[in-house]
N, C-alpha and C positions, 0 to 999 in steps of 0.2 A: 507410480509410487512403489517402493521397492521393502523399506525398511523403517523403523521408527527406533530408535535406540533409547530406553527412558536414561538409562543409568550413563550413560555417555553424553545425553541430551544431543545426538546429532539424527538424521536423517539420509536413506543413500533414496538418492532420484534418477529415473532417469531425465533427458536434457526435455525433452518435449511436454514433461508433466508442468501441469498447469498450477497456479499459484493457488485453485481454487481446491483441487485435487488435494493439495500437500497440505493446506490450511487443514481440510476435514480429517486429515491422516493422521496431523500431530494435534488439535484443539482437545480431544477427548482426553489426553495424557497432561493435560493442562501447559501444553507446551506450543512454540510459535517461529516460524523462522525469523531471524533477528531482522530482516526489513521485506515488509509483504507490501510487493507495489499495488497500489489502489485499485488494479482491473482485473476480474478472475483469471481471464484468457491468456493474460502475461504467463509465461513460461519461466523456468527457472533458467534453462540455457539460453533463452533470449535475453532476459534479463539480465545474465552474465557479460557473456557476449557481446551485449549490447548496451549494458549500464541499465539502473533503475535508483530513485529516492522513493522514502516515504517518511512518513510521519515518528519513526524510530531513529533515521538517516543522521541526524545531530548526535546520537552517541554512539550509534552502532556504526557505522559507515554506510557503505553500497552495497547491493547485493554479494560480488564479490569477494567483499573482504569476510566472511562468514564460510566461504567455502573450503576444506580441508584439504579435498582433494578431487581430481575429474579424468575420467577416461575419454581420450580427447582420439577422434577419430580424422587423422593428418590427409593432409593432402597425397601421399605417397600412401595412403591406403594401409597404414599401420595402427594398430591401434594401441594409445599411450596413456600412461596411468602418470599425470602429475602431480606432484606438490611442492611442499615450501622447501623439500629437501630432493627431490628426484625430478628428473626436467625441468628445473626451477625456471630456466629461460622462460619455455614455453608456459608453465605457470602463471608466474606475472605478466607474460605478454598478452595470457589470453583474451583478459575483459578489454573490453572496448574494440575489437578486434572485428567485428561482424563476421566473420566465419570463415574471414582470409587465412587464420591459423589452421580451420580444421570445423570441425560441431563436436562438442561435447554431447556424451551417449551418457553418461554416470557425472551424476556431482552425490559428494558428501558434504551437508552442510553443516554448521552450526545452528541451537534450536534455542530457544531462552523462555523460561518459566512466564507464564500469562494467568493474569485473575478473571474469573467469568463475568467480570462488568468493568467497561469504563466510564469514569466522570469527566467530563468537558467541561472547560469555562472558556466561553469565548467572548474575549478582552477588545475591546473597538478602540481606535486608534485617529486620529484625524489627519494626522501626517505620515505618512509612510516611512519619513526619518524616526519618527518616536518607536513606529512599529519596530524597524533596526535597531535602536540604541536598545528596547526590552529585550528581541533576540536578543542581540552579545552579552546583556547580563545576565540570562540565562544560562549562555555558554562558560561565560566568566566564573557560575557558579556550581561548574559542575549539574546544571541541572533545575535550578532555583528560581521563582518566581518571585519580584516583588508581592511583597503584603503576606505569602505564602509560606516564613520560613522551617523547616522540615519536613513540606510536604512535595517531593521532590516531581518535577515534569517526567514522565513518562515518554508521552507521544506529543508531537509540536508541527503544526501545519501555519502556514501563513496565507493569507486569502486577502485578497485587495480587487477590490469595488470599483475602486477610483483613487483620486488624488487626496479624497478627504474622505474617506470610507474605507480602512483596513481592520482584518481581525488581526488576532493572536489566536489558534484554537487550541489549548493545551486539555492533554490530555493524564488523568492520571490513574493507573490500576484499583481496584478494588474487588475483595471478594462480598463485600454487605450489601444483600438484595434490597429490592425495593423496585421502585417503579423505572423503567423505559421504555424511549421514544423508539417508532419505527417506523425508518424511511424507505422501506420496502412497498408500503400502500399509498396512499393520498398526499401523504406530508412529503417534503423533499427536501433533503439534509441542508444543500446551500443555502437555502432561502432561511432555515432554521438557526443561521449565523447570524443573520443580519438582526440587529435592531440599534434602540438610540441609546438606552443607557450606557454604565461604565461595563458591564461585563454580564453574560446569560448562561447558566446553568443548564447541564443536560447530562444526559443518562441514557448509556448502549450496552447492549450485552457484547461481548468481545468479537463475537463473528460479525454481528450488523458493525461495529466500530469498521472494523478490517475494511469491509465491501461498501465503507457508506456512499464512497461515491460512484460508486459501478451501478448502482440502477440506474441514475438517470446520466451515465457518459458524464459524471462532473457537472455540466449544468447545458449539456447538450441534447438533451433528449429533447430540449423544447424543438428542436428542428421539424421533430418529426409531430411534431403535437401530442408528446405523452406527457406534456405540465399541465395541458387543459383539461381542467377536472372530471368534463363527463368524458373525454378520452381515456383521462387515465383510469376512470372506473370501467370503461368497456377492454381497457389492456390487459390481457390477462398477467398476473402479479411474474409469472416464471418467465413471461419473456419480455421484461422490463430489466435487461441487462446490455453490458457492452457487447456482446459477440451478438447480437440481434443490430443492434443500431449499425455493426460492422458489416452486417449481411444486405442491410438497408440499403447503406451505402455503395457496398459494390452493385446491388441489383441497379440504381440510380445511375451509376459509372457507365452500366452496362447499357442499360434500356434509356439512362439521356430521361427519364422521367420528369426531374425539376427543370431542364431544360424547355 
């Protein structure tokens, strides 16, 4: 992490800093990169390079499209400062690129005002076409949920269960305290989508919002038996994250363990 720019609202990174890294860099400034993908250990240059969504991705775009400009280190060992007006080729070629154009050492990005809590409603759906048809009128309306009008979506995840079990999980900014959930200890965020009525309330401070699904891998963690409860209370809370489950995994690759 290199830079935090309040009056500019951007941020200079280098390519390997971490989403988790750049999160804590710019949150205290009340500020946010416009799409933080869902896992700490994501990198920003990977994420370029390599694409990322998240729950901002319906108005913001892709990681990439927030980036200003990157000192892209070439294959002929040069090193290039691009953007929308200089290198422009290499610019827009860069994302999605995997690192045949070069790795990025420097990104400049764009950064967007954040409120220290979100509110969640998460909307159940029985058909995965109805779940569709409420997307596009969300998108249709700039932003807007049925029953909801002037209080405009924020952040938008979709989650499906099955063929007769999907959410909606909108998301929307607030700075009015009060009480929040956390899926950091015993509770676990996916399981906290589900139920049977029309729609369920919930409440995160802006950093648990950001990281909800990175303790437990999204809903992987059961692999390893950190959803069973006397497991997850002998887990210690700091290494109930993705880059531990990833360590897991290679150590299993290596040593043939589940095998």
């Amino acid at each position: 992490m290199l830079a935090v720019d309040t009056e500019t609202r951007t941020a200079d990174v280098q390519g390997m800093c971490t989403y988790e890294t750049l999160v804590a860099a710019t949150l205290p400034f009340g500020l946010a990169p416009l799409v933080v993908p869902q896992l700490k250990t994501i990198t920003l240059g990977g994420a370029v390079t390599g694409l990322g969504i998240e729950s901002t991705s319906f108005r913001n775009g892709l990681p990439h499209e927030s980036v200003l400009e990157m000192d892209i280190l070439t294959g002929a060992g040069e090193l290039v400062t691009a953007r929308r007006d200089r290198h422009t080729a290499l610019f827009y070629a860069f994302p999605n690129s995997y690192g045949t154009l070069g790795y990025s050492v420097r990104l400049r990005i764009e950064l967007e005002p954040v409120r220290p809590f979100v509110k969640l409603r998460h909307v159940r759906f029985h058909r995965v076409a109805d779940l569709v048809d409420a997307l596009q009128r969300i998108l249709d309306t700039g932003g807007y949920f049925d029953g909801y009008a002037g209080v405009p979506v924020d952040y938008l995840d979709g989650v499906v269960f099955g063929p007769d079990e999907s959410y909606l999980c909108l998301g929307m900014k607030t700075g009015t305290g009060g009480p929040v959930s956390d899926y950091t200890g015993q509770d676990i965020f996916y399981r906290s989508i589900q139920h049977d009525a029309g729609e369920r309330h919930d409440r995160l401070t802006i950093q648990d919002y950001l990281w909800r699904w990175d303790t437990d891998w999204f809903w992987c963690s059961e692999a390893f038996g950190a959803q069973r409860p006397l497991v997850r209370r002998l887990w210690p809370r700091r290494y109930r994250r993705s880059s531990v489950y990833w360590k897991l995994v290679g150590l299993d690759q290596r040593f043939h363990i589940a095998d």
